[in-house]
Every structure is written in C-alpha cells, then in structure tokens.
N, C-alpha and C positions, 0 to 999 in steps of 0.2 A: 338352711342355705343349700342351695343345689350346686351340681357342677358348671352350672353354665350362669351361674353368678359370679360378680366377684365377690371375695373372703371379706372386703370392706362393707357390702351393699347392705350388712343385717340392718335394714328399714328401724324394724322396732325395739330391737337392743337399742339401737345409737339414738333413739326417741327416748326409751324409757329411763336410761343414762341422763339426759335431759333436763328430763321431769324431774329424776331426784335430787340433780346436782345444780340445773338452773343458771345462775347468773354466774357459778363459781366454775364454766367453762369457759375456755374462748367464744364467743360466736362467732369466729370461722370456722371451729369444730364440729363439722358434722356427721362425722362417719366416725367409729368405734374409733378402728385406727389414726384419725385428727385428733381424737382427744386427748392421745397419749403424748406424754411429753417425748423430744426426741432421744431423753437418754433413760425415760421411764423403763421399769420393771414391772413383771407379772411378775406372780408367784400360783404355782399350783401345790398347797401342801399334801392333796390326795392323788395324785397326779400316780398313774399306770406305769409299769415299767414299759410301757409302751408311748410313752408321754413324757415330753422334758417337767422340769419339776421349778423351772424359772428362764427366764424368757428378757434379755437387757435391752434396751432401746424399742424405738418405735419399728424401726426395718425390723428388727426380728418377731415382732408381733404379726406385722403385715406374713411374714412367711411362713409364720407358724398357722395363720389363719390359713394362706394359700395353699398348705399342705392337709388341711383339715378338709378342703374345697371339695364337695362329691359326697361325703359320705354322710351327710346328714342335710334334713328337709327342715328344718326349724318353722313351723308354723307361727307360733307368737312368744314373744314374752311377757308375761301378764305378773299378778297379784302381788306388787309390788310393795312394801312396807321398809319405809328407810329409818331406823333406829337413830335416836339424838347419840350424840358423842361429845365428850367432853373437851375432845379436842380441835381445836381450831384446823379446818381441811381435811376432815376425817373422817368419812360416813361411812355406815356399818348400814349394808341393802341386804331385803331377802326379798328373794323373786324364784318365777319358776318357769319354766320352758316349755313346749308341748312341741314337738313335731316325730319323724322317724326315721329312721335307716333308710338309705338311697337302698343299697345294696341287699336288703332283706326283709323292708320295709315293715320292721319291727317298730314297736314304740318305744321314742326316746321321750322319755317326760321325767324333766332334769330339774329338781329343787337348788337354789345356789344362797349363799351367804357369802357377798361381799367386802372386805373391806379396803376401800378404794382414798387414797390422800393425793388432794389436789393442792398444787400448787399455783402460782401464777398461769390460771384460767389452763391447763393441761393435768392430766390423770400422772402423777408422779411413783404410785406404787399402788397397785390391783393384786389383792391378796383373794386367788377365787376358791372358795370350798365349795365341792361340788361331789358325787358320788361315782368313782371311775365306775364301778360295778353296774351301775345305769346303762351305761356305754356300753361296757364290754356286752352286757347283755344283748341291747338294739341290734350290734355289731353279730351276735352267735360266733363272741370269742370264748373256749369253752371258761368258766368261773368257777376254781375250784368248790365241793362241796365243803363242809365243814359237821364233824360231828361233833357229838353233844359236848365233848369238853372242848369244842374248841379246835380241838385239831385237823388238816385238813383229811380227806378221807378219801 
C-alpha cells in the first residue's frame, strides 16, 4: 500500500480473502475493511510495542489501516493454503506478502497465519500471526541482538 492509496484499496488481500472465504462473505463486501463486521475485532498476538495488540469494531480497523498508510508498498499477496477447521465460520489461512518500505525501501516479505470467524456474511474476529521483527527490520527500527542464551546483548 502506498501513501497515496487508501488503507481500504489492498486490491489483492480483499481478493484473496475472497477466494478462501467465498460465499461465507457478504457480496457487498469488497474491500478488506467491508468485510469486517461493524463491532468485529482484530487481534494482533505478535503485535510491536509499537503496534496496538487488538483493534474493536470496523472504524478502528479503517484507522488503524489509515495510520499504517505510507510506510509500506505491498506488491502481492500470494501462496495461499486455507486449513479445514472443525468449526463452523472458522478458517485457519497461511499466506504471505511480498512488497517493501516506502521510507527505506527495504524488503518486507511477510508470512501470516490467520485465523479469521465469520459470521452472518462479515469477518467477526481476525486473529493475525505475523512476524513484528519482519517490520521492524524493512522499517531499520534497530532489533535488539540476542546472544547465545538467549539474552539480549
């Protein structure tokens, strides 16, 4: 996504969303942010101390996107593989991202594991596992080192 997008306009997220989820959207829902329900939840459980770590309703996603807005080029989201679940509105997605840093134009190439519970045709809770460290990196926010046991250094 560039800055002179809007935060809604990701083409091929809110496709590939789509693809895995199908009939179990609205089909009014066509941008990431449509799909969400209006009192829907994110969750980020790897989420940056520079990153909120859960996100209530659709207006706070649209914001949270619009604040994102600039610092990343998102080329595609590709290799999609949506895992069965056992539960009814439940799917568990792995997909992965490719684009880079506006600002450094560093590579972001971001692996994600979804799991995403839909409810009456809207995304009712998006649980995203993602790697902040990917970020922080494209970003050259410095990444503590870590020595061999573990500690940082």
């Amino acid at each position: 996504m560039t800055a002179s997008e809007s935060p809604d306009q990701m083409a091929s997220f809110a496709a590939l969303l789509r693809r895995a989820l199908g009939d179990h959207l609205a089909p009014t829902a066509n941008s990431f942010v449509e799909m969400m329900a209006e009192d829907g939840v994110m969750e980020f459980p790897y989420a940056s101390a520079h990153e909120p770590a859960r996100l209530h309703g659709r207006e706070a996603v649209r914001q949270h996107l619009a604040s994102l807005s600039g610092l990343l080029d998102i080329d595609s989201f590709h290799d999609l593989v949506v895992h069965p679940s056992q539960t009814p509105g439940v799917f568990v997605l792995q997909m992965r991202c490719i684009g880079k840093a506006v600002t450094t134009g560093l590579p972001y190439n971001q692996r994600y594991i979804s799991v995403i519970t839909v409810a009456d045709g809207y995304i009712v809770n998006y649980l995203d596992y993602w790697n902040p460290l990917v970020l922080e990196e494209a970003l050259s926010r410095r990444v503590p080192a870590l020595n061999a046991q573990g500690a940082q250094s």
